[in-house]
N, C-alpha and C positions, 0 to 999 in steps of 0.2 A: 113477262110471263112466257116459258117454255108450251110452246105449242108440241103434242103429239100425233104420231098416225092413228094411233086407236089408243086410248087411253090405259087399257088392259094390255097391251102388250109394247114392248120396245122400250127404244130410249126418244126421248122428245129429240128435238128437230138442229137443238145446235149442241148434243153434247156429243161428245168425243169418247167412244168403246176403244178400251186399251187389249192386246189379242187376246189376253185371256179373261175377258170380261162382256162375254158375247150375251145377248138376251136369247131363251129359249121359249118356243112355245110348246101348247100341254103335249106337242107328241116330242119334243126334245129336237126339233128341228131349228136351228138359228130363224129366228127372226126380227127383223127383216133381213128378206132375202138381201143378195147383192147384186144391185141391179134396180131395185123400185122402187116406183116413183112417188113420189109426193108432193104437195103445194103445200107453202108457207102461208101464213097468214096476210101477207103483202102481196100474194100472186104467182111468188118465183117457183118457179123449176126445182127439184130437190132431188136429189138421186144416193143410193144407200151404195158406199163405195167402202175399198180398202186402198191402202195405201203402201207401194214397199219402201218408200224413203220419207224423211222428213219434208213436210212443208212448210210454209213461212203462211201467218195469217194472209190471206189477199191474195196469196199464189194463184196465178190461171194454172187450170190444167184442162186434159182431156182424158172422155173414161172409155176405158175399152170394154168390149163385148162381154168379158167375166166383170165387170165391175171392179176393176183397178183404175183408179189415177194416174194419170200419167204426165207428169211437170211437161210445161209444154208452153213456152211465151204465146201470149195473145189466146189460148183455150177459152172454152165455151162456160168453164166452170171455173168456183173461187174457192178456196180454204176458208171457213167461215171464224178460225181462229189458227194457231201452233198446230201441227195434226202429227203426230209422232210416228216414225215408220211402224209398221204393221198395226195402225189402230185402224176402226170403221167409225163412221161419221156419213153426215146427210151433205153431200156437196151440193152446194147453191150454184143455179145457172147466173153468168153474168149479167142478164137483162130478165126482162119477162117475156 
């Protein structure tokens, strides 16, 4: 089962937003934002990111302050699948 932030808005917690496929809300503002946070249903860390290159499912990265990814051996965060340059996704922290 795909868990959500708010049931009414977004995309659930492991799906993958291709760039032109952003959720809006009622004032036409992308959400979620990029940058916020969430917890999974196991506990983890989840953060709303873009990405400018391809990842590999498992990839570590780290996110910077606009909420980009950044490939980065040993990172604090994981690609939760394939993540294609410019899509957004909910990146999972590597522990809890």
């Amino acid at each position: 089962m795909a868990l959500r932030t708010n049931p009414s808005l977004g995309s659930d917690l492991d799906q993958i937003i291709s760039p032109d496929g952003m959720w809006l809300d009622v004032d036409q503002h992308v959400s979620p934002q990029y940058g916020d946070v969430s917890f999974d249903g196991d506990g983890f860390k989840r953060i709303f990111v873009t990405n400018p290159s391809d990842l590999a499912s498992g990839a570590a990265f780290n996110i910077d302050t606009s909420g980009n990814a950044n490939a980065a051996s040993g990172g604090a965060f994981t690609a939760p699948s394939d993540i294609p340059a410019g899509s957004s996704f909910w990146a999972k922290a590597s522990a809890i």
